[in-house]
C-alpha positions as CSV (number, residue, x, y, z in Angstrom):
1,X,-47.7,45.2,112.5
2,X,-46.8,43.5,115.7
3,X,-48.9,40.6,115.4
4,X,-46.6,39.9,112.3
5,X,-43.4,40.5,114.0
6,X,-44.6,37.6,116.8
7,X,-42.5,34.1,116.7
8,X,-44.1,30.9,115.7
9,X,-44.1,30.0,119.5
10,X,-45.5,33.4,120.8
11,X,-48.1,33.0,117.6
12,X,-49.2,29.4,119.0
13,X,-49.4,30.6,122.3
14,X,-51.6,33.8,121.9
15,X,-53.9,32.1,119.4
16,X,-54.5,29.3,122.4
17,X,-54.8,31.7,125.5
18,X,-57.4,33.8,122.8
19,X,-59.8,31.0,121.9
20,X,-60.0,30.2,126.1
21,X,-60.8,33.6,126.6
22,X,-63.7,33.7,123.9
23,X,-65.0,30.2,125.6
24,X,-64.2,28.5,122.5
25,X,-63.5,24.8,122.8
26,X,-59.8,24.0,122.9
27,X,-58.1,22.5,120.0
28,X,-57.2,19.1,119.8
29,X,-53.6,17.8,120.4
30,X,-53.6,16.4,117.1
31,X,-54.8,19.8,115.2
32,X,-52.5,21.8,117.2
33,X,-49.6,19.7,115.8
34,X,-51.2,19.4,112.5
35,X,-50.9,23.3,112.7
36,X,-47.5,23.6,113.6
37,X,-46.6,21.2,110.9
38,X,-47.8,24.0,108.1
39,X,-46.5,26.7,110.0
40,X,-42.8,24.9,109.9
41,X,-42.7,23.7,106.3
42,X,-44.2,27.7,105.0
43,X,-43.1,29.7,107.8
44,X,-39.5,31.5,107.3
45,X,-37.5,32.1,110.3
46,X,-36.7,35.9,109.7
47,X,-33.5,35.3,112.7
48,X,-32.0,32.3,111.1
49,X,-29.2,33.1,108.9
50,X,-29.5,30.4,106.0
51,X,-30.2,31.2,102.4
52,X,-33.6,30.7,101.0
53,X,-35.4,30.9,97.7
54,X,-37.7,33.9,97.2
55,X,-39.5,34.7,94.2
56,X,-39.4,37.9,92.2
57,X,-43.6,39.4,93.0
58,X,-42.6,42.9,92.0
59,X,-40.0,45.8,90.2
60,X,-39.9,49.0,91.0
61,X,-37.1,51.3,89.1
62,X,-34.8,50.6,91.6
63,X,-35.5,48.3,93.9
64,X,-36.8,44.2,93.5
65,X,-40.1,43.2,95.9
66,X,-39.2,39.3,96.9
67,X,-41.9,36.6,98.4
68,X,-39.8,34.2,100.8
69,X,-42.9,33.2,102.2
70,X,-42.4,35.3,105.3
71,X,-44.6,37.5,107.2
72,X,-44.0,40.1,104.6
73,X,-42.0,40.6,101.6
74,X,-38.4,41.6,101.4
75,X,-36.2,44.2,99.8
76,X,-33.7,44.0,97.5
77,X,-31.5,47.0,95.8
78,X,-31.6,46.3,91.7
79,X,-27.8,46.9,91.8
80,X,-27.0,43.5,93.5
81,X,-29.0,42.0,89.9
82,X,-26.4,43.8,87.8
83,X,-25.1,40.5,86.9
84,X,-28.8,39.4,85.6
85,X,-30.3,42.7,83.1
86,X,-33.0,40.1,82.1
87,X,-34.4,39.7,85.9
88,X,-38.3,39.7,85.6
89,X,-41.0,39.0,88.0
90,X,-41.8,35.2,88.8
91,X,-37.7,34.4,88.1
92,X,-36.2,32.2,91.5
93,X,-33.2,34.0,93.2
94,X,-31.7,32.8,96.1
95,X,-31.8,35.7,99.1
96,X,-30.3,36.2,102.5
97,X,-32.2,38.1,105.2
98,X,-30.1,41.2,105.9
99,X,-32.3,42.9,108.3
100,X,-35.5,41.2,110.0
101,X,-37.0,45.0,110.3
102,X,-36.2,48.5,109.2
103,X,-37.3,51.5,110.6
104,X,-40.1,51.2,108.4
105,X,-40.8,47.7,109.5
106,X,-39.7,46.3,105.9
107,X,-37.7,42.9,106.1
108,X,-34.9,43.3,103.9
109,X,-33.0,40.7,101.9
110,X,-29.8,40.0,100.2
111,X,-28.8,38.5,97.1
112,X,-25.4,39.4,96.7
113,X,-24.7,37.8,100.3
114,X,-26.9,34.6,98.9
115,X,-24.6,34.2,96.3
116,X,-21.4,34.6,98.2
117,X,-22.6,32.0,101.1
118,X,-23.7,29.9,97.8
119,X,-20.6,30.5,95.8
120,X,-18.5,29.1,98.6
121,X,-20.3,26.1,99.3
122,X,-19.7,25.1,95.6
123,X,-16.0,26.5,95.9
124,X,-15.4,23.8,98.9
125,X,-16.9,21.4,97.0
126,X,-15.4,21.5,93.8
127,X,-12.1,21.3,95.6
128,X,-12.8,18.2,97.5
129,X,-14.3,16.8,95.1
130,X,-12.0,17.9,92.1
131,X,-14.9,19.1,89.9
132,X,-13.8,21.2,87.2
133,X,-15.7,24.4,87.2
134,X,-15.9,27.3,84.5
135,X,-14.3,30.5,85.1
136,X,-14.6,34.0,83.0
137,X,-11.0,35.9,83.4
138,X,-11.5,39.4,84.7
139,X,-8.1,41.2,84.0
140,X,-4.5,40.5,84.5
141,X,-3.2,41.4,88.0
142,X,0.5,41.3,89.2
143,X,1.9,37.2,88.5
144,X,-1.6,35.8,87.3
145,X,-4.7,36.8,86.0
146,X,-8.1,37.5,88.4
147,X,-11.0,35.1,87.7
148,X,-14.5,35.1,88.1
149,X,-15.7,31.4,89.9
150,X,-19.3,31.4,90.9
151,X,-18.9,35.1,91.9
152,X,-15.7,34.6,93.7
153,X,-12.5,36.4,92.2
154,X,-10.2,33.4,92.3
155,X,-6.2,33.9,91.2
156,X,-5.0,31.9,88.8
157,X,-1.1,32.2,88.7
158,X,0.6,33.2,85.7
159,X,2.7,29.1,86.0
160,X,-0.9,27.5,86.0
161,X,-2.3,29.0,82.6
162,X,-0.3,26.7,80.8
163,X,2.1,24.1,80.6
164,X,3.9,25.8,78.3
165,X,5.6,29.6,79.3
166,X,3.2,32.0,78.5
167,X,4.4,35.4,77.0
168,X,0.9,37.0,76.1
169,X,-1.2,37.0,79.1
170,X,-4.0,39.6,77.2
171,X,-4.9,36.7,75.1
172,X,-6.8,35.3,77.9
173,X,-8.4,38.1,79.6
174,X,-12.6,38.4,78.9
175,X,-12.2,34.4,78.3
176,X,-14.8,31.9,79.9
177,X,-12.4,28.6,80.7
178,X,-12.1,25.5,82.7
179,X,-10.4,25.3,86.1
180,X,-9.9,23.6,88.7
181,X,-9.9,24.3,92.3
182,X,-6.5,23.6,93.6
183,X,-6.1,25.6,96.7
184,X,-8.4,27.9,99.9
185,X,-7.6,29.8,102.2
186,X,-10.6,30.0,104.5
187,X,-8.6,32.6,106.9
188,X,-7.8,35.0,104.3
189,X,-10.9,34.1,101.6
190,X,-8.4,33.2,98.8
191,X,-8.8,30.7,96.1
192,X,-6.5,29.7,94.0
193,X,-7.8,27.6,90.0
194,X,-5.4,26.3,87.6
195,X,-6.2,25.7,83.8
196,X,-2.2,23.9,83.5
197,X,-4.2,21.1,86.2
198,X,-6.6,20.2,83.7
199,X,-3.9,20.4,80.5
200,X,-1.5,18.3,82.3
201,X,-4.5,15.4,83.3
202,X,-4.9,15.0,79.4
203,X,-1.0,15.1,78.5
204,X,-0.4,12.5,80.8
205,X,-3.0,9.8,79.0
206,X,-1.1,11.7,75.3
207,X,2.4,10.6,76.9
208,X,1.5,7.3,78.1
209,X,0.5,6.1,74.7
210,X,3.7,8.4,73.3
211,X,5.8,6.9,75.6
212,X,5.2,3.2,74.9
213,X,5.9,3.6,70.8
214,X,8.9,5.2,71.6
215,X,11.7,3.6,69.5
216,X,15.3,4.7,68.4
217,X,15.4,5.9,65.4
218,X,12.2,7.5,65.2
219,X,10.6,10.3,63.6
220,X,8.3,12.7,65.2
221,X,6.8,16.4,65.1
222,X,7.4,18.2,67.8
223,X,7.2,21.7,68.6
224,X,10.3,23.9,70.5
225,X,9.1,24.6,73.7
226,X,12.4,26.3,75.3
227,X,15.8,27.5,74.1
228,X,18.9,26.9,76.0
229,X,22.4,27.8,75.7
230,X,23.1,24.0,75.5
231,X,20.1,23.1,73.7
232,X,16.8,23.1,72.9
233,X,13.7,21.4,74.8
234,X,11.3,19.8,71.9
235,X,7.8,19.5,72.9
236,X,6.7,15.7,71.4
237,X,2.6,15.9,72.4
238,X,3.0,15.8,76.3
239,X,6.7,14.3,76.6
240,X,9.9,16.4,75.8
241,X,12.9,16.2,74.6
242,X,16.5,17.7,74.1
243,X,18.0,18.2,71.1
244,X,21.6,19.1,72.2
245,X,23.5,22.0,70.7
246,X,26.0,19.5,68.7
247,X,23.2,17.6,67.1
248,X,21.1,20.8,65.8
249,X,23.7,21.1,62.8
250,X,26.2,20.1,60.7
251,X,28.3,23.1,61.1
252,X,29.4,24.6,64.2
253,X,26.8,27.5,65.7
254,X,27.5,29.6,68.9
255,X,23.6,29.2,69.7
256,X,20.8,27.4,69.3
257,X,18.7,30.5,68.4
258,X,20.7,30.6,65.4
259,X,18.8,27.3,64.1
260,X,15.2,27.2,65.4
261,X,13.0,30.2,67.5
262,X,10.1,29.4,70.1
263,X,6.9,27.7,69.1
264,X,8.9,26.9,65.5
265,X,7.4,23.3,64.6
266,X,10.4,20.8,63.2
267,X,10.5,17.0,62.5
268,X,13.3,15.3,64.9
269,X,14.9,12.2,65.2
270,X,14.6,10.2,68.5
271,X,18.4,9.3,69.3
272,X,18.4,7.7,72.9
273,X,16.5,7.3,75.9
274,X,16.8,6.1,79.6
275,X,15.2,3.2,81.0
276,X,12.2,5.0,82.0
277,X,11.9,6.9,78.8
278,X,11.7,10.0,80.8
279,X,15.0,11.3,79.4
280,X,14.9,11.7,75.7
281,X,17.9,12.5,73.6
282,X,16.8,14.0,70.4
283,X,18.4,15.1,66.9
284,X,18.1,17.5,64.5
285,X,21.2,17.5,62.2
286,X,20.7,13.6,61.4
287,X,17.8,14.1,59.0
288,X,19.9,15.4,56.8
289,X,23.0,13.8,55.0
290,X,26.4,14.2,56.6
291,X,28.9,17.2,54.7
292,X,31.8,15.0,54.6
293,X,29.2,12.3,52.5
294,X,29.2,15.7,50.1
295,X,33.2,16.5,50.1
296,X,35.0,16.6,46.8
297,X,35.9,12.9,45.9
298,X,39.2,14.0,44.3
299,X,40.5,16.3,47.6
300,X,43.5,14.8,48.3
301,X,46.8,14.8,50.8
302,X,49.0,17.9,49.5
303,X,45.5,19.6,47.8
304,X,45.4,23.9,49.1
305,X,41.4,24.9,50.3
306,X,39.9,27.9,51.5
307,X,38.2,28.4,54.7
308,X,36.6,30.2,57.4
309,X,38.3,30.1,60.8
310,X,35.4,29.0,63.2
311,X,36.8,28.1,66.2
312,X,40.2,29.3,68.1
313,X,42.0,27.3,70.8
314,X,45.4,27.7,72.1
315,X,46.2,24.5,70.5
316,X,45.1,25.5,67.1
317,X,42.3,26.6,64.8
318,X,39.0,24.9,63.1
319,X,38.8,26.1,59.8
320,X,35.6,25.2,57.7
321,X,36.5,24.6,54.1
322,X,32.8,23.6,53.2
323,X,29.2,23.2,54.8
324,X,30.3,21.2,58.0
325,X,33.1,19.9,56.6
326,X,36.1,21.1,59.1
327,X,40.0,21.0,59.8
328,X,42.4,21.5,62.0
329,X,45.5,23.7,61.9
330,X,47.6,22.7,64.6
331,X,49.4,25.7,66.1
332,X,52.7,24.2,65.0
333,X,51.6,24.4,61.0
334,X,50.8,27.7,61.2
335,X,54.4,28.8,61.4
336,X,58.1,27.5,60.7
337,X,59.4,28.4,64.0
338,X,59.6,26.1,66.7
339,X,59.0,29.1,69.1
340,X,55.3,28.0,69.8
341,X,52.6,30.5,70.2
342,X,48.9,30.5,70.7
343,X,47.1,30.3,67.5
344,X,45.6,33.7,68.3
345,X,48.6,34.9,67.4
346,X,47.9,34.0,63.9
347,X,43.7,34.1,63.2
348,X,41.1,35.4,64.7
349,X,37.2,34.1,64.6
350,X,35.9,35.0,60.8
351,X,39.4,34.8,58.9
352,X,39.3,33.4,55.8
353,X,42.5,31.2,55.1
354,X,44.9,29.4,52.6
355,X,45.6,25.8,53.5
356,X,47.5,22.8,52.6
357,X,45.9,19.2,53.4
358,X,48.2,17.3,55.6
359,X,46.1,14.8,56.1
360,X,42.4,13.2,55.4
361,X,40.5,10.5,57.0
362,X,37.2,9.9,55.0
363,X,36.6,7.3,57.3
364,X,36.7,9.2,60.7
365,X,36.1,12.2,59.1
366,X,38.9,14.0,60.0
367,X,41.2,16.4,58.4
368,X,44.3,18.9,59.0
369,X,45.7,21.5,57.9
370,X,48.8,23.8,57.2
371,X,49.5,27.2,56.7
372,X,53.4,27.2,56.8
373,X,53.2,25.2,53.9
374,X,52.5,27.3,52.1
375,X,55.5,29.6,52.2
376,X,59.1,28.0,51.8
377,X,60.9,26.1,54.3
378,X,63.3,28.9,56.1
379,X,66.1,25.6,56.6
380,X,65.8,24.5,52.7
381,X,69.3,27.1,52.3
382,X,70.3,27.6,55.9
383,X,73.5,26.7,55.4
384,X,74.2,29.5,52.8
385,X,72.5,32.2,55.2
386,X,74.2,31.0,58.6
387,X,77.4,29.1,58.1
388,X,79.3,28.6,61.2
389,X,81.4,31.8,62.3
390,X,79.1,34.4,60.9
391,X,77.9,37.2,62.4
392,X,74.1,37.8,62.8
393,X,71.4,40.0,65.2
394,X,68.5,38.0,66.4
395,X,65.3,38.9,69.2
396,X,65.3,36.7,72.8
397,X,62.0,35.1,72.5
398,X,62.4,32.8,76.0
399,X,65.1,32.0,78.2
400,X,65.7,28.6,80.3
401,X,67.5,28.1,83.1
402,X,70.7,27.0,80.9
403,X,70.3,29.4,78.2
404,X,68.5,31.6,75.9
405,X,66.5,31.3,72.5
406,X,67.1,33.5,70.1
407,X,65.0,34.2,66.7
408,X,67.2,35.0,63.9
409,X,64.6,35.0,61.4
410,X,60.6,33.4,61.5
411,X,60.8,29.7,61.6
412,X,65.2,30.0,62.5
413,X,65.5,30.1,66.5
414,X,69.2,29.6,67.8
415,X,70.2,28.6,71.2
416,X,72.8,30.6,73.4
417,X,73.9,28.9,76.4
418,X,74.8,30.5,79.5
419,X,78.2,30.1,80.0
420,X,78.1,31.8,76.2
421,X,76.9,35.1,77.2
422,X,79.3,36.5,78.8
423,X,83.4,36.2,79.0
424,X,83.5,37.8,82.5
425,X,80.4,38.1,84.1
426,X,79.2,35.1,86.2
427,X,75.2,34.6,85.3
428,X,73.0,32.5,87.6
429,X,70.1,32.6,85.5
430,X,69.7,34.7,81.8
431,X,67.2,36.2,82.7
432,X,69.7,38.8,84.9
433,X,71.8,39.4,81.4
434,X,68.8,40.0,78.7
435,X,64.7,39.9,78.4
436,X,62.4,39.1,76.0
437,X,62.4,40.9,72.9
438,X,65.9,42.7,73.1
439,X,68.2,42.8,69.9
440,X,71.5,40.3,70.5
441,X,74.0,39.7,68.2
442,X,75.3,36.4,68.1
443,X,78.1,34.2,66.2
444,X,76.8,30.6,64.8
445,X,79.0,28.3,66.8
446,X,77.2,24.8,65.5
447,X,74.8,24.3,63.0
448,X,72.8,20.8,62.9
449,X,70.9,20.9,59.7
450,X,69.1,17.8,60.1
451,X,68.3,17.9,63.8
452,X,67.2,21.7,62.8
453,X,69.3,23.1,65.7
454,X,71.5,26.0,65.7
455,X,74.2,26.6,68.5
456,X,75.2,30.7,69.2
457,X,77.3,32.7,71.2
458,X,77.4,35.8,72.0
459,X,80.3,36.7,74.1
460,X,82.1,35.6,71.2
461,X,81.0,38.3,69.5
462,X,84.2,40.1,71.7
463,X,87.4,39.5,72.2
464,X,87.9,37.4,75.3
465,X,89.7,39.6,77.9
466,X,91.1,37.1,79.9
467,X,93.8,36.8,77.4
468,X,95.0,40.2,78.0
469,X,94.5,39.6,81.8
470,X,96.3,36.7,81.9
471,X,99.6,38.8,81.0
472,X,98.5,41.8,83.3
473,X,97.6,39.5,86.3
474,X,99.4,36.4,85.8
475,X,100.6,34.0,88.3
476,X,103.1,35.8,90.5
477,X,101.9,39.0,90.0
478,X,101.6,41.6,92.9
479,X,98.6,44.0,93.2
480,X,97.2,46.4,95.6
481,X,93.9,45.9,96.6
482,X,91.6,46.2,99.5
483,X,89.2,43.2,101.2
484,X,86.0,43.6,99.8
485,X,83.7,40.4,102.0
486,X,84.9,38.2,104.5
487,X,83.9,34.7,102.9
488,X,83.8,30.9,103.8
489,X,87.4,29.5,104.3
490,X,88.9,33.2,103.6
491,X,88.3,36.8,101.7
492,X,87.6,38.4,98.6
493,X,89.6,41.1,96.9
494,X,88.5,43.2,93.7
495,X,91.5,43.3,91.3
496,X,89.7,44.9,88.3
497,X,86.0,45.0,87.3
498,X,86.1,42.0,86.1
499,X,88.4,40.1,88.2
500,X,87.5,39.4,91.7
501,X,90.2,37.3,93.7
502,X,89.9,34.7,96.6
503,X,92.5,35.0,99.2
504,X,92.5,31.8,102.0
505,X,92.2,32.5,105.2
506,X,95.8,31.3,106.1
507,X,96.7,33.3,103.4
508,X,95.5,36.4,105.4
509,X,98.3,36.4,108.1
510,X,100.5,39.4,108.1
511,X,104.3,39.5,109.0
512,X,103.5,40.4,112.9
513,X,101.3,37.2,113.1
514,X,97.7,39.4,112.5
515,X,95.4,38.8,110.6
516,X,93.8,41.0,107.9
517,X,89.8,42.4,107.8
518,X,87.2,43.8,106.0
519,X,88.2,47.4,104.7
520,X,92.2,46.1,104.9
521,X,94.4,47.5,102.1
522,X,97.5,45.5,101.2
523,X,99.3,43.8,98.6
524,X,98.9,40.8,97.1
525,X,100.6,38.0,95.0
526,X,98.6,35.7,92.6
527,X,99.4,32.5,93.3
528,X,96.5,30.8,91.1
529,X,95.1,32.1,87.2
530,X,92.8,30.2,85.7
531,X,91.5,32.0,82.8
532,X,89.4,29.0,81.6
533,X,87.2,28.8,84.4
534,X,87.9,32.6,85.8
535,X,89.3,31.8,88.6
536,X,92.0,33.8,90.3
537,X,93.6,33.4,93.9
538,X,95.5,35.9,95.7
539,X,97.5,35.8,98.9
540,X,99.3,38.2,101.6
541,X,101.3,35.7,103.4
542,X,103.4,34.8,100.5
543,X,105.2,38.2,100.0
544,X,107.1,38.0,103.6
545,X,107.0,33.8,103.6
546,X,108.9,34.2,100.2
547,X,111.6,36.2,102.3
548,X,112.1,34.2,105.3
549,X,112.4,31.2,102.9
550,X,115.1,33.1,101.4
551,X,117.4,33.6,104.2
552,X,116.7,30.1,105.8
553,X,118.3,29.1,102.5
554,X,120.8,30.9,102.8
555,X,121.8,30.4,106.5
556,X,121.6,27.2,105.9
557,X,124.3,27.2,102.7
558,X,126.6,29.7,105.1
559,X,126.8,27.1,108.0
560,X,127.7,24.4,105.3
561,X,130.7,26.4,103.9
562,X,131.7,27.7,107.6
563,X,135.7,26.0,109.0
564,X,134.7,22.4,110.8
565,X,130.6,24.1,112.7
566,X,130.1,22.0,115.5
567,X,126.6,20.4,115.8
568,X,126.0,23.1,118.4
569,X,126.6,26.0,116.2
570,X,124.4,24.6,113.6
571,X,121.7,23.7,116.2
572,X,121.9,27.6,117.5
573,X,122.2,28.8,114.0
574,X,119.2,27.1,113.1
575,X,116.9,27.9,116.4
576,X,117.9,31.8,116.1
577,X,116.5,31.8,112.0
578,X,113.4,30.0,113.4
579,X,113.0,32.3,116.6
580,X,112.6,35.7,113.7
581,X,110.5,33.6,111.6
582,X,108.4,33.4,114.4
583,X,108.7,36.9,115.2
584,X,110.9,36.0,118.7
């Protein structure tokens, strides 16, 4: 058994230094080489690690005998031919040598490593060289399926089965397909195929030749390849398209999956393309004849039609009145006030309405409609329900910064100005004297039939107490009251609750030359009433000015009666009145 364990060099040796030994005649050069030229082409090198072919010589029950043309045969387990239940002997199968010599001094082969040293040999190849190879798909594993190449388990992601989204990957599993190679990883040992490679090499050649009889206008099959919110992506044979949302129908839809479902094959129109034809605008909706081609002939301006309210903005309502065939009711025809409100207010998505046509346009296809029209015009007999004078309750819808709008009735708003609001109080802005939706009553002050405005008041409503104050705390009236604020230029004093005095500041002296202050009581004399504009003005000062007026009069009328005054007497007369007017 040794002999046959020997190198081809130790064997050349030996058989030399043996036929010296025995006196035989050495060998020629030329037979020696001659020798070692069979030995090399039939002798296997049990230490080299390179697959071989062996043949099949023998089969026990569990084990295959294999001839590699070595020193003796080799081993292999029948489990690594699982792949092959029809192995017989004589049948070719590529081996590895796994160990040169057992403990029983058996050489023993592989074939499972043969086939993976094989497998990747044809693996790199097919890559570089792009050769498309067969697979058989294993099972599905997590974002792809596992398949079988050459005994490798390759991944084939779930984006490379097809070039459409699959949503059945079973369908494919315990499949024999076409791949091709498209990525190793010699440092981990993964390969990665793709079927979508080999699809998307033919579609290319199909969308050349689509692409260049592409013309507006055009009619082609296609089949829906994905759904959008916006629209739907048409599959033409390798070139796509997009119907858009407005062109899938007529009639208004909140979806395109209300039309069409996936895979659904439909005839569309080509519409528009770029340039490069790689943008392509398709339509749905224009193989069929426009609704409005279908509209009643006799429909006319003043005509009432039912429809379905299919679209709300705040500007108004879209109401279908038959099979895309639409109007609009402006927000202002859906009621007689001018108070505008959001349509909302009115319909909701799924009402069916009365309308009147206001107006149609065959031509642009356009049409609107009113609801108020269809109830009487709250002016045709406004004069009879507010004349001027009379006395009515109404709700404050808005206010303005000069006023407030009142509803007396739907479609009758009135107007009450600010300085109509109130007889006393002084308002900066309405919104300090009412809010929206409080009850006010009001008297009609104007009514403008044609300009379809109405004028109120509601202070006058009362009687105006400014008459009776104007008696009470008239001009040269005296009143007790006490300084409320120090002000710009003077004071304020609070006569009543609705009157509220200024008093100047040189108004403000007192008698002993002070001057009054915050919290100061004292009395009074109105020297301004202004009951138009509610103005009153007050003053101190005059009470004790009014008194030293009075005597300088009268001094004055003594020294013109008194027996022949010299100019002296008057002069000292005079300086001794001024001197107590001046407190002296």
């Amino acid at each position: 058994m040794a002999e046959e364990t020997k190198t081809q060099e130790e064997f050349l040796a030996d058989f030399n230094w043996h036929n010296y030994e025995e006196g035989i005649d050495p060998v020629e050069d030329a037979v020696l080489e001659e020798f070692e030229k069979l030995v090399s082409e039939n002798f296997v090198d049990t230490e080299d690690d390179t697959v071989v072919e062996g043949t099949i010589v023998f089969l026990t029950e569990r084990e295959a005998i294999i001839d590699i043309n070595a020193k003796s045969e080799g081993v292999i387990s029948l489990n690594e031919f699982r792949y092959n239940p029809d192995l017989k002997v004589g049948d070719k199968v590529e081996v590895l040598v796994d160990i040169r010599e057992d403990k029983t001094g058996q050489l023993v082969l592989s074939h499972r490593k043969a086939r993976v040293i094989k497998a990747w040999d044809r693996v790199n190849s097919a890559h570089e060289t792009g050769e498309i190879v067969n697979g058989f798909v294993k099972c599905r594993t997590k974002g792809g399926m596992i398949v079988d190449v050459f005994g490798i388990e390759a991944f084939l992601p779930g984006s490379q089965i097809d070039v459409k989204p699959i949503r059945d990957y079973d369908q494919y599993v315990n499949k024999t397909m076409e791949f091709k190679v498209v990525k190793i990883n010699h440092e981990f040992k993964n390969v990665v195929v793709s079927h979508k490679a080999l699809i998307e090499a033919d579609i290319e050649i199909q969308k050349k030749e689509i692409i260049g009889q592409l013309e507006k206008g055009q009619v082609l099959e296609g089949i829906v390849k994905n759904i959008t919110s916006y629209g739907v992506f048409i599959d033409l044979g390798g070139v796509d398209g997009l119907v858009h949302i407005t062109d899938l129908s007529w009639s208004r839809i909140n979806h395109p999956n209300e039309i069409v479902e996936l895979d659904q094959k439909l005839n569309v129109v080509i519409l528009d393309f770029d340039d490069k034809k790689s943008r392509i605008q398709l339509g749905l909706k224009q193989l069929s004849a426009h609704p409005w081609e279908a509209l009643d002939a006799d429909l006319k301006v003043g005509d009432q039609v039912k429809g379905k309210v299919v679209v709300i903005a705040d500007y108004g309502a879209f109401i279908e009145v038959s099979q895309g065939v639409e109007g609009l009711i402006h927000v202002s025809e859906m009621s007689w006030s001018t108070h505008l409100r959001s349509a909302q207010d009115f319909v909701k998505i799924g009402d069916v309405v009365d309308a009147v046509v206001l107006t149609l346009d065959r031509e642009d296809r356009k049409m609107s409609l009113g609801i108020k029209q269809l109830t009487q015009d709250p002016w045709t007999d406004i004069t009879t329900k507010y004349p001027v004078a009379s006395k009515h309750t109404g709700t404050v819808r808005n206010f303005t910064n000069f006023g407030v709008f009142l509803e007396l009735e739907e479609g009758i708003d009135g107007l009450i100005y600010i300085s109509d609001l109130s007889w006393t109080k002084k308002i900066k802005h309405p919104s300090d004297f009412v809010t929206v939706g409080d009850k006010l009553e009001v008297v009609v002050l104007e009514l403008d039939v044609d300009g379809r405005k109405i004028s109120l008041g509601h202070k006058q409503t009362q009687d105006n107490p400014w008459d009776k104050y104007e008696a009470e705390f008239g001009l040269g009236t005296v009143h007790t009251a006490t300084i409320d604020e120090m002000v710009d230029k003077g004071a304020t004093v609070t006569i009543n609750e609705d009157i509220v005095a200024f008093i100047p500041s040189r108004h403000l002296e007192k008698e002993d030359g002070s001057k009054l202050k915050k919290g100061d009581s004292a009395e009074f004399k109105i020297i301004e009433f202004n009951k138009d504009f509610k103005r009153v003005v007050a003053s101190h000062t005059a009470l004790f000015r009014e008194e030293e007026e009075k005597n300088v009069k009268a001094a004055a009328k003594k020294a013109a009666t008194a027996d022949k005054p010299t100019l002296g007497d008057a002069n000292n007369a005079l300086q001794a009145l001024k001197d107590k007017m001046e407190g002296k």
